[in-house]
VOGU-3710 file (C-alpha; in Angstrom, 3 decimals, decimal comma):
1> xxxxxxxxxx> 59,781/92,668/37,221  56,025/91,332/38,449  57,362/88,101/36,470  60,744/88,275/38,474  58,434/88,400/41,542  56,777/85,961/41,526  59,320/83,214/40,449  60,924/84,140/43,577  58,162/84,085/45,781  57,706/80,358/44,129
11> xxxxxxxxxx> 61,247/79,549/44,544  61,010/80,825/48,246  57,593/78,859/49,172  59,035/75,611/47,376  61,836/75,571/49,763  59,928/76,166/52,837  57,681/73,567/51,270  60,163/71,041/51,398  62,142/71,839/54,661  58,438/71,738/56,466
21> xxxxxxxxxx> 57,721/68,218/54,971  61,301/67,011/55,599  61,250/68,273/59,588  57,521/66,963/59,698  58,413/63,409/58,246  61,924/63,199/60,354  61,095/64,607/63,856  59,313/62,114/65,216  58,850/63,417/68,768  57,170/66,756/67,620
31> xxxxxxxxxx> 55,039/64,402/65,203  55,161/61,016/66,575  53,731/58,112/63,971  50,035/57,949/66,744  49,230/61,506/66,120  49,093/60,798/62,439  46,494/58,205/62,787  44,363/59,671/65,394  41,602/62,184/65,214  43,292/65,590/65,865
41> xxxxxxxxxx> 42,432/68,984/65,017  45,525/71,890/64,612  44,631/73,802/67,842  45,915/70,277/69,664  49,439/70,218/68,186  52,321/71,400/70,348  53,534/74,803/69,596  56,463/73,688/67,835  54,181/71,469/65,227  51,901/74,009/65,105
51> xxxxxxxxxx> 54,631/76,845/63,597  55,655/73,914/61,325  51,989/73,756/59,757  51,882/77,055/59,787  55,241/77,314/57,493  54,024/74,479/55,356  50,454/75,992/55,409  51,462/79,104/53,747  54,082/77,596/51,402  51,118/75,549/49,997
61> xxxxxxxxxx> 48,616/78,234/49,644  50,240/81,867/49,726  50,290/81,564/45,915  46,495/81,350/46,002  46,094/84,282/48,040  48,594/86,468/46,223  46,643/85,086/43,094  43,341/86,538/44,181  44,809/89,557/45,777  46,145/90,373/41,971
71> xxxxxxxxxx> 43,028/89,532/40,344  41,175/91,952/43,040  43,885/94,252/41,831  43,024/94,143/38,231  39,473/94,056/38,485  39,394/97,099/40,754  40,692/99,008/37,874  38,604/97,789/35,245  35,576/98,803/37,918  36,567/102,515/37,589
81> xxxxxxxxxx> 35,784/102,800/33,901  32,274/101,007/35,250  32,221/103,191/37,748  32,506/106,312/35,134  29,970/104,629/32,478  27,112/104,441/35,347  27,844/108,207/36,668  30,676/110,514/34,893  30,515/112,530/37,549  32,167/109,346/39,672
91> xxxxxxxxxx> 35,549/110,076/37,627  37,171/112,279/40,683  36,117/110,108/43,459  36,781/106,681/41,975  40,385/107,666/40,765  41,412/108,397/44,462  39,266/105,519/45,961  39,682/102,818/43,454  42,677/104,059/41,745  44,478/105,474/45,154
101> xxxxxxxxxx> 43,345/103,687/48,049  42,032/100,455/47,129  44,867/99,391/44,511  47,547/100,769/46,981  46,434/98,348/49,932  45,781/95,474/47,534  49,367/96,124/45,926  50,688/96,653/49,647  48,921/93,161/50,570  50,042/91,205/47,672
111> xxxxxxxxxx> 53,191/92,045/48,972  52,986/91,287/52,348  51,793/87,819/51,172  55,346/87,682/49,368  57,414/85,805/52,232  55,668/84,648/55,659  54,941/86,617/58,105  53,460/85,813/61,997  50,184/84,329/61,902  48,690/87,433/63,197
121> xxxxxxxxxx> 49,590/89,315/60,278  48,728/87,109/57,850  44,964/86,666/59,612  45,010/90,560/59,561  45,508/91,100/55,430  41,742/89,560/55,349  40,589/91,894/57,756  42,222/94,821/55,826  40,853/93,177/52,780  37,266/93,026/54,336
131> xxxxxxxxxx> 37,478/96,179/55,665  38,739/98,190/52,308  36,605/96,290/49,844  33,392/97,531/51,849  34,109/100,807/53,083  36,086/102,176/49,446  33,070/100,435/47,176  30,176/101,902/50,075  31,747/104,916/49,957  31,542/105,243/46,029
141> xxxxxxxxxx> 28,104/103,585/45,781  26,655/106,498/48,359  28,311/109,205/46,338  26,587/107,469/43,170  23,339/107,983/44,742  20,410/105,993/46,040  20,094/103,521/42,962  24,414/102,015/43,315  24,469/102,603/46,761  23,044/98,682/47,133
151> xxxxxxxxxx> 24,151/97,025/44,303  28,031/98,696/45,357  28,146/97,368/49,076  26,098/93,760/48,163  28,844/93,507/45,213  31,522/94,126/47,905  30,123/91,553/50,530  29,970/88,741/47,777  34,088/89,994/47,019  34,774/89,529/50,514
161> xxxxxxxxxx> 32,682/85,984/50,677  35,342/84,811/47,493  38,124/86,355/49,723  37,263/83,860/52,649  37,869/81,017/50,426  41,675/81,844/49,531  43,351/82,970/52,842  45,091/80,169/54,206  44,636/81,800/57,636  43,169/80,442/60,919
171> xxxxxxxxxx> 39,672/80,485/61,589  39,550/82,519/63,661  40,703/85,523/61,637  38,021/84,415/59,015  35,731/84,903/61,424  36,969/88,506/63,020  36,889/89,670/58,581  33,333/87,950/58,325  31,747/89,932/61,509  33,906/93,075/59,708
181> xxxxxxxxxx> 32,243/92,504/56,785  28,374/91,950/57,989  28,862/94,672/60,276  29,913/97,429/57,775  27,555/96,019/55,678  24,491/96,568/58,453  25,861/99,927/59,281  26,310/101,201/55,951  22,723/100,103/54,972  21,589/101,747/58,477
191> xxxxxxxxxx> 23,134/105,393/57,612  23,489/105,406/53,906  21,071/106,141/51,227  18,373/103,595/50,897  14,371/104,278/50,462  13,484/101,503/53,283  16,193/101,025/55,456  14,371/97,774/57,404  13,828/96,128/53,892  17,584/96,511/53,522
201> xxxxxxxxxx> 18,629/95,020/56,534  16,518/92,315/56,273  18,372/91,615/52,904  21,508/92,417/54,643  20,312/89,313/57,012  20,217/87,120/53,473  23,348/88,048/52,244  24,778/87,752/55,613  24,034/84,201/55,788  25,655/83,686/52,649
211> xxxxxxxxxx> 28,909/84,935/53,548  28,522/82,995/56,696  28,189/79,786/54,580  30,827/80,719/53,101  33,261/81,078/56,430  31,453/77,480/57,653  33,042/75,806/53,756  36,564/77,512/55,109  36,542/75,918/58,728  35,738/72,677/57,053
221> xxxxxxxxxx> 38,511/73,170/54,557  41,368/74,068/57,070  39,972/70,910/59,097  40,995/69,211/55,193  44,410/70,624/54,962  45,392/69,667/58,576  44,184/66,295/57,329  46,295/66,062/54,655  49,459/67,391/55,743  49,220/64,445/58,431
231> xxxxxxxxxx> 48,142/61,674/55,396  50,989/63,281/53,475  53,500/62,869/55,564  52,555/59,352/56,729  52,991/58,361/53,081  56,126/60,093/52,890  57,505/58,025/56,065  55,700/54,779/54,728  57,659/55,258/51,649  60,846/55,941/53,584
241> xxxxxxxxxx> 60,248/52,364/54,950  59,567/50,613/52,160  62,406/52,012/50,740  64,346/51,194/53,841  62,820/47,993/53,670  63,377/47,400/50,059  67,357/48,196/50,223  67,623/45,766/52,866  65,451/43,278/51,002  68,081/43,738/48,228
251> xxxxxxxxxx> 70,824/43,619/50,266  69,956/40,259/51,932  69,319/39,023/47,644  72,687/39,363/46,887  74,385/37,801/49,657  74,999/34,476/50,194  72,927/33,367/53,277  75,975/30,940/55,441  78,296/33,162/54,397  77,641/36,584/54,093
261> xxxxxxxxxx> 79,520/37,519/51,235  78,119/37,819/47,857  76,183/35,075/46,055  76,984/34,144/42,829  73,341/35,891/40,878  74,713/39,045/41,893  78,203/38,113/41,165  77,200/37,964/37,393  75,558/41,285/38,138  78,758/43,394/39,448
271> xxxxxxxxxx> 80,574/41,019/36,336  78,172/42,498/33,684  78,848/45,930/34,982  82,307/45,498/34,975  82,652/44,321/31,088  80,059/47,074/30,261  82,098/49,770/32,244  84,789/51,325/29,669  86,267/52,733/32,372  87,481/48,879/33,345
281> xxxxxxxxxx> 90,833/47,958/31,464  90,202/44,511/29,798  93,782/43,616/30,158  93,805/43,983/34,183  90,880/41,646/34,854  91,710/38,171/36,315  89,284/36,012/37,494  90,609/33,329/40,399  88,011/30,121/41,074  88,905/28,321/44,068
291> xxxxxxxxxx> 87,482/25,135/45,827  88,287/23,601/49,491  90,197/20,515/48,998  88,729/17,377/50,301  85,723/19,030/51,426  83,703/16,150/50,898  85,882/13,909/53,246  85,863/16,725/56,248  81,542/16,763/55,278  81,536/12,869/55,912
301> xxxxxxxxxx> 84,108/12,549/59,461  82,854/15,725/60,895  79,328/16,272/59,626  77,649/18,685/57,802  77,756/21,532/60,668  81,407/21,023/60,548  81,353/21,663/56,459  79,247/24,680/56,997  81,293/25,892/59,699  84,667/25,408/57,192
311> xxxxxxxxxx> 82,600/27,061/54,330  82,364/29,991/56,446  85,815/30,120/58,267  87,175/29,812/54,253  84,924/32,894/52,855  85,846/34,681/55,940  90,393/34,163/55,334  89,242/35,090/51,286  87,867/38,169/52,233  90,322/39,360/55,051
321> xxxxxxxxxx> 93,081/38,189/52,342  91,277/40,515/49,302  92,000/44,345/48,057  89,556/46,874/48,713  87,745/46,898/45,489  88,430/42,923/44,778  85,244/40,899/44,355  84,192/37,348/46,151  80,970/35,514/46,119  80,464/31,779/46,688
331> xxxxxxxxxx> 80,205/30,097/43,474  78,878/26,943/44,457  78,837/24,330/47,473  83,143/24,646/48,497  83,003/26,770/45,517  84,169/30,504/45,608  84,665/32,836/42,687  87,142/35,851/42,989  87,523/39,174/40,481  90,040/41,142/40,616
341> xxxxxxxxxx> 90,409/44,468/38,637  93,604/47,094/37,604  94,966/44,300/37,752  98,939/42,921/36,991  99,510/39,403/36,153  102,454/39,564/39,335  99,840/40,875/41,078  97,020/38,701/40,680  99,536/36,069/41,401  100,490/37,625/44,661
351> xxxxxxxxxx> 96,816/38,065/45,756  96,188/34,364/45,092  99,222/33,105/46,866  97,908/35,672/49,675  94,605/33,948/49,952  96,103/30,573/49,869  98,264/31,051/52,616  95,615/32,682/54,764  93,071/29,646/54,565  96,176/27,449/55,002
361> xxxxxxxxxx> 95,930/28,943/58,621  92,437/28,245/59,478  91,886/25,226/61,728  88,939/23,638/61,796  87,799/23,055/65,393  85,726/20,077/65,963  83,556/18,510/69,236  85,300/16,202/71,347  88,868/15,019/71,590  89,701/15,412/67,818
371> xxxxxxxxxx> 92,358/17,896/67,197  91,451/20,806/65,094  91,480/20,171/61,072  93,881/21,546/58,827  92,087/23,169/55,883  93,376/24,198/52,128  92,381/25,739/48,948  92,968/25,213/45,142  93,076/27,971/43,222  92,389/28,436/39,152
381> xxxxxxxxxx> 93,689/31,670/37,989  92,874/33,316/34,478  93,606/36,323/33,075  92,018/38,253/30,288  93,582/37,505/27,083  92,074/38,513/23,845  88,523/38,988/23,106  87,689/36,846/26,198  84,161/36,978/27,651  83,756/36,821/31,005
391> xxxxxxxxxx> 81,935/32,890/30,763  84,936/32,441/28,694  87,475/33,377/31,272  85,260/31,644/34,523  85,754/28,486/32,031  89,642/28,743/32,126  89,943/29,697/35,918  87,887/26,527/36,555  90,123/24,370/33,974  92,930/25,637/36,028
401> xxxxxxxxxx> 91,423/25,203/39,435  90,821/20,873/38,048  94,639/20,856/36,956  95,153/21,838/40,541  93,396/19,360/41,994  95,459/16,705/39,783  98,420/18,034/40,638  98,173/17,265/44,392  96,126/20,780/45,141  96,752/23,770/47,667
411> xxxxxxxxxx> 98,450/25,378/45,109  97,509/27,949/42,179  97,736/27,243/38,773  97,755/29,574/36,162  95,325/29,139/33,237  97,559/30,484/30,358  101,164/32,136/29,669  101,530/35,567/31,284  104,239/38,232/30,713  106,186/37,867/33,927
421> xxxxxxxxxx> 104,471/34,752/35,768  107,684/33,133/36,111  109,099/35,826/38,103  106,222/35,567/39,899  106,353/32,238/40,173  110,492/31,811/41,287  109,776/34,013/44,797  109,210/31,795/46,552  106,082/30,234/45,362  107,890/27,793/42,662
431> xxxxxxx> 106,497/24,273/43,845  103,008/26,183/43,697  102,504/27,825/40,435  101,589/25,689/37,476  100,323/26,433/34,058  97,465/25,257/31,735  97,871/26,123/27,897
//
């Protein structure tokens, strides 16, 4: 059950763990990007970043406190069978002190400490810790007589002192417990049984400054945490960036710069995946290469802006003309490089004719009085046959995109026989469609 417990109460403080770092790294107007680079101490955050700490504050370090509130637990019942080795007659009083009181507020504490609660509440448990520790352990030590009463309530201070260091509380609970504890420790020395009550204050003052040092190490480590929770989340949001940064960076890789649709590196990439990808049927994979006709003539009349402005006019038709799913990247200079998959032969057909007919629209406007330029495509079609790799199959689009060309180009010629190309062929499209064995 105790097991049970505390998975739960780890489950519960990783999830508030993360929803605190993911609010704190997101909302940028409760924790804008100067606050984490300035000097800052908690009491100057806004009330809304403050209860944010204060969630992610307890998520990080409740498990400590439960942790020392069970090990108080523990020990507090091994110190009863101490308690009855020093003086039997002890027995009665330390079962309902230690084995009552003490364990039952320690129990009740632990938890408390289960889920959060209001800051208040949580400051509190170290005052009820302070307060219990010294008066149930005083209280035994003055029924053991003169020669525990010391050793009992010095032994409780020093418990208290360890307590300081694992309530992730603020400060200025630590301090209300500290004065508790010094106080109740002063007092009980004043009225209790001691042979020189002035000697044992002035010890008191010793041990006093101890547990003081103690409370000083605790401001300095809240002052830490608040630290780190704002270097921890500015590494979360620089790494949100430079992930940010790096997608785009990737992004901007694998496209082709004039154009904007892929380039042909991570062309081979998507091809690669494709061929590895069972899920890809071998048989419905057509590559189609395709070239501007008499690009280099339109370069030389109307200049290079002219070519760079046709390059992109083309990619743009290609892509508007394409399936969702269908693949383009410029190849080369006029050079573009389509995939298609779940593919038909009558289909790839179509979708090449389709492209064809949509660059066959684009005109070319030029400066001056020069009327806009006609501009048209060749296209190489392949389709997988065999045990065709994919350089193999690129080869016999581009074989088919040079009989094109011979053949008086804007037309599509298909790299090998296909079940059905002639069908395809006969609607329509006839005088286009040619054939390379």
């Amino acid at each position: 059950m105790r097991k049970i417990a505390h998975t739960n109460h780890r489950t519960l403080s990783q999830r508030v763990y993360n929803d605190a770092l993911k609010t704190a790294m997101t909302d940028r107007v409760m924790l804008p990007d100067r606050l984490l680079t300035q000097r800052s101490h908690l009491h100057d955050a806004s009330p809304a970043l403050g209860a944010l700490y204060d969630s992610y504050s307890w998520a990080a370090h409740s498990l400590k406190a439960r942790a020392w509130l069970q090990a108080a637990f523990v020990f507090n019942f091994l110190l009863m069978s101490f308690d009855y080795l020093v003086s039997p007659s002890l027995l009665m009083a330390t079962l309902v002190i230690r084995g009552f009181m003490i364990s039952s507020i320690l129990l009740g504490l632990h938890m408390l400490w289960g889920r959060q609660r209001a800051c208040w509440i949580q400051g509190a448990t170290l005052l009820a810790v302070s307060a219990t520790i010294m008066i149930g352990t005083g209280a035994l030590g003055a029924l053991g007589g003169v020669s525990m009463f010391e050793r009992y309530i010095t032994g409780a201070l020093f418990t208290v002192a360890t307590a300081i260091l694992f309530f992730p509380i603020e400060f200025r609970w630590t301090v209300i417990a500290v004065v508790a504890a010094i106080l109740l420790h002063a007092g009980m020395l004043i009225i209790g049984p001691v042979p020189d009550p002035l000697l044992a204050l002035s010890t008191s003052c010793f041990y006093s400054g101890v547990i003081i040092a103690f409370a000083s190490t605790r401001k300095a480590t809240l002052r830490s945490q608040w630290n780190s929770f704002k270097s921890k989340i500015r590494e979360l949001r620089d790494q949100e960036a430079l992930a940010s940064l790096n997608a785009e960076l990737q992004v901007f890789a694998n496209l082709d710069p004039l154009t904007g649709i892929q380039n042909r590196r991570s062309t081979q990439e998507d091809i690669a995946r494709i061929w590895d990808d069972p899920a890809y049927a071998k048989p419905a994979i057509a590559f189609l290469m395709l070239d501007i006709d008499n690009f280099k003539q339109l370069n030389d009349t109307f200049g290079h802006a002219a070519g760079d402005d046709c390059i992109k006019g083309v990619a743009n038709k290609i892509s508007l003309a394409l399936r969702d799913g269908d693949i383009v990247s410029r190849y080369g200079g006029e050079e573009f490089l389509v995939v298609l998959t779940g593919t038909t032969a009558s289909d790839a057909f179509a979708v090449a004719e389709r492209i064809r007919k949509f660059v066959e629209s684009f005109r070319l406007r030029t400066l001056g009085d020069v009327p806009a330029s006609r501009v048209t495509i060749s296209i190489g079609l392949a389709l997988w046959q065999g045990d065709d790799t994919p350089e193999m199959l690129i080869k016999r689009a581009d074989e088919a995109l040079y009989d094109a060309k011979h053949r008086g180009k804007n037309q599509t010629v298909v790299a090998a026989p296909v079940q059905d190309i002639n069908a395809c062929a006969g609607q329509g499209h006839r005088q286009k469609a040619h054939y390379v064995a």
